[in-house]
Each structure stands twice: as C-alpha cells, then as structure tokens.
C-alpha positions, 0 to 999 in steps of 0.5 A: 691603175690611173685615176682622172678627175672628170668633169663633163657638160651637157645641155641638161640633167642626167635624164634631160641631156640630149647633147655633151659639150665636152669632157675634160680631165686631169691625172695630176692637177696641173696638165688637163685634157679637153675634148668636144669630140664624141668619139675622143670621149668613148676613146677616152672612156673605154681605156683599161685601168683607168679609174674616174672620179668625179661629182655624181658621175654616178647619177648624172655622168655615167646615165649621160654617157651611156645614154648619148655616147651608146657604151655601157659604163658601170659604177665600178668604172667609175 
C-alpha cells in the first residue's frame, strides 16, 4: 500500500466550496505532485491501494471532493 500526504485548496469550507484550485502530494517528502486538473484529481483519487493522509481530510477533503469532483470516497480511503 502507498501512503500520500495531501493537502488541497479550494474557494471555501467543506460545505461552501464551490471550486478546487488544486491537489498536491508527496509519498516521500522530497518529490510532490501538483495538479489543478479535475480529472488528474479523480485519477489520482480512484488508484487502488493507496491510503491518503492528510488534516480534516475527513471533514473537509473528502465532503469536497465527493461533492465537486462527483466520486464517492470513504473515511477508510482516507
């Protein structure tokens, strides 16, 4: 399994955001990937074994990204 550290940034709070600006991360601390695209982000999102962490990805991430990305993320993906 691959562990990434997340971080993603939109135009509000969980609930509010209407827009992601982008989705950023790293498995090793030193290389990172950045994206601004919608469909690299479900891309991303959707590969099999991969565990992401990241701060209130719960309450915030995962609400955002099921929400303007249209896929369905669960707390264990997380």
């Amino acid at each position: 399994m691959k562990f990434r550290v997340f971080d993603s940034e939109g135009d509000d709070l969980a609930y509010g955001c209407t827009k992601l600006y982008n989705l950023c991360y790293t498995e090793d601390g030193k290389d990172f990937k950045f994206t601004t695209d919608y469909d690299q982000m479900r891309e991303w999102l959707n590969e099999p074994n991969v565990l992401w962490v990241g701060h209130n990805s719960i309450r915030h991430d995962m609400v955002v990204f099921n929400r303007i990305l249209g896929i369905i993320l669960t707390y264990q993906q997380f």
